[in-house]
C-alpha positions as CSV (number, residue, x, y, z in Angstrom):
1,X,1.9,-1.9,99.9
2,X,0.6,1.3,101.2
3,X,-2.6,2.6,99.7
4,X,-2.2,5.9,97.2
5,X,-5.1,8.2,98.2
6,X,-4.7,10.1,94.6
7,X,-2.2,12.1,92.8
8,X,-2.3,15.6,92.3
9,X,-0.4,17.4,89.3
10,X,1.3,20.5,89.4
11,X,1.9,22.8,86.8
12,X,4.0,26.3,85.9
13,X,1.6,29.1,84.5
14,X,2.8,32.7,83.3
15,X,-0.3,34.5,84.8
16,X,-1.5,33.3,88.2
17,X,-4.9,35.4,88.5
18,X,-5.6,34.5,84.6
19,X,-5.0,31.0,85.7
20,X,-7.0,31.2,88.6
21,X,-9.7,33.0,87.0
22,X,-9.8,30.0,84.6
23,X,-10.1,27.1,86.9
24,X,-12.3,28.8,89.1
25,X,-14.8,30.7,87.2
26,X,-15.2,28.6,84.2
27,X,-14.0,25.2,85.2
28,X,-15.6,25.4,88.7
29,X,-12.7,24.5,90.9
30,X,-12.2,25.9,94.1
31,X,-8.8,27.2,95.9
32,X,-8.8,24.8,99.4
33,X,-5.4,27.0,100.2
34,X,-2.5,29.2,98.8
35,X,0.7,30.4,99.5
36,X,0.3,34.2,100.8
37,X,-0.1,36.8,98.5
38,X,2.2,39.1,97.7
39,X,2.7,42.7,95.5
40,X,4.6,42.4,92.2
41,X,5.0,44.8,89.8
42,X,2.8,42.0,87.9
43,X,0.2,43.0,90.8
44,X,-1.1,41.4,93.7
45,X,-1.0,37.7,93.6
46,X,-0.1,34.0,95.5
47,X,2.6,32.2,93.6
48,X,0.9,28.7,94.2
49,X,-2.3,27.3,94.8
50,X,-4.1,23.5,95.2
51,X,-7.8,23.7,93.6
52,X,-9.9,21.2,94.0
53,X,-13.7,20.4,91.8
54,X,-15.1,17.2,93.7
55,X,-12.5,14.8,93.6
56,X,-10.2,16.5,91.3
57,X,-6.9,18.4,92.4
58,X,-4.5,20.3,90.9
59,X,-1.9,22.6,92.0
60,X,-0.7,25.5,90.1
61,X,2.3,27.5,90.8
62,X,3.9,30.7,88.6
63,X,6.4,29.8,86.0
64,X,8.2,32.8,87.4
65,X,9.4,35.3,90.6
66,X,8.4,38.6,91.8
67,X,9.7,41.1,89.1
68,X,10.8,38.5,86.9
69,X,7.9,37.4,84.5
70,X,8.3,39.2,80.8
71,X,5.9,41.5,79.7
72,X,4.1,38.5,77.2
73,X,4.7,34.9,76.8
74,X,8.3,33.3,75.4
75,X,6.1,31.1,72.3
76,X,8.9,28.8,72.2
77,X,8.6,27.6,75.8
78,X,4.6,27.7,76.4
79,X,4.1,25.9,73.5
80,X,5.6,22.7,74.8
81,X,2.9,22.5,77.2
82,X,0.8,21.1,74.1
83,X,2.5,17.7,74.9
84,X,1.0,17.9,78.4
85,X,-2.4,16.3,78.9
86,X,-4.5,16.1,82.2
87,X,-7.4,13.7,82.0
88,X,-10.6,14.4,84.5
89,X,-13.4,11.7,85.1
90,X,-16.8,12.3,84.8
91,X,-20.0,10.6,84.5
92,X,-21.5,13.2,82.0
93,X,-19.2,14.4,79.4
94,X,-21.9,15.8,77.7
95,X,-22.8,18.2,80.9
96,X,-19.3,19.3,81.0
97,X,-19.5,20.3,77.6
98,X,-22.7,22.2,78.3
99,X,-21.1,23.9,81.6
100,X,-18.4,25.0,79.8
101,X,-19.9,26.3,77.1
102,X,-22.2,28.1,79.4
103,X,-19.2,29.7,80.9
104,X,-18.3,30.9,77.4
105,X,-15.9,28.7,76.8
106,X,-15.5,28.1,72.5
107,X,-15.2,24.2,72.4
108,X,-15.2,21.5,69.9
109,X,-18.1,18.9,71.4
110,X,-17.6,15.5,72.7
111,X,-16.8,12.8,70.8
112,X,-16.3,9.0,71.1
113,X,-13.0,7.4,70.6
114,X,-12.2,4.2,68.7
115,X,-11.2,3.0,72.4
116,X,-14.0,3.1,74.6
117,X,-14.1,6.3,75.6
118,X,-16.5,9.7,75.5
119,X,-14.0,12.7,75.6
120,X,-13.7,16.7,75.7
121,X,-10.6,18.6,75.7
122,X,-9.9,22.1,76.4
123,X,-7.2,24.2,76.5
124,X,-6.4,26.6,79.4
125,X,-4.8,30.1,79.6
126,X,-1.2,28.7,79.4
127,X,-1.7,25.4,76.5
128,X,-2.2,22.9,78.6
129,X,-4.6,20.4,77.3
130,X,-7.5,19.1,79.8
131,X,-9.6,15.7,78.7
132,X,-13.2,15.5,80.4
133,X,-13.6,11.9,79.5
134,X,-15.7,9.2,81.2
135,X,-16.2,5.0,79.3
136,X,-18.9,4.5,76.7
């Protein structure tokens, strides 16, 4: 069978700069490319990007067109993003927690699970729930 190199998930969010912001400020990720930007009556903005922090990718992309986002967020459908769940490797779940909180982030700290594992979760801009989480 052919080798998978990785996989890299891609997910709606209402507010691309917030979003980006985010990953990039206070998760450390990095935009490696975008599509071009364009101006919205939301404001200047790409409508997808692929981040990248070490080995970890992810691709964002807006929930909505030009012109079309509402002015706040439908509650009904952004809170079914609480089922979602992306889980990040690390050696150090401990120096995540300390990164992030350095970044401001409010955060419940790590704790070990009845499973084997050291874990951190965080919730971004749009309810998504990230797990820093490495084997105890």
């Amino acid at each position: 069978m052919e080798k998978l190199l990785g996989v890299t998930p891609l997910i709606s969010v209402f507010d691309m700069p917030e979003a980006i912001k985010f990953y990039t400020e206070r998760l450390g990720f990095k935009i490696v490319s975008s599509s071009p930007e364009i101006e919205a009556p939301e404001g200047r903005y790409f409508h997808w990007a692929w981040l990248r922090r070490d080995e970890a990718d992810l691709m964002l992309n807006t929930a909505y067109d030009a012109g079309e986002r509402p002015a706040t967020k439908d509650v009904e459908r952004w809170k079914g993003h609480a089922d979602t769940c992306l889980y990040f490797g690390c050696k150090d779940v401990d120096r995540i927690y300390e990164e992030l909180r350095a970044q401001g982030l409010e955060i419940g700290k790590p704790k070990n699970t009845a499973y084997g594992m050291r874990q951190l979760y965080v919730k971004d801009p749009d309810g998504y729930l990230l797990c820093f989480q490495h084997s105890v």
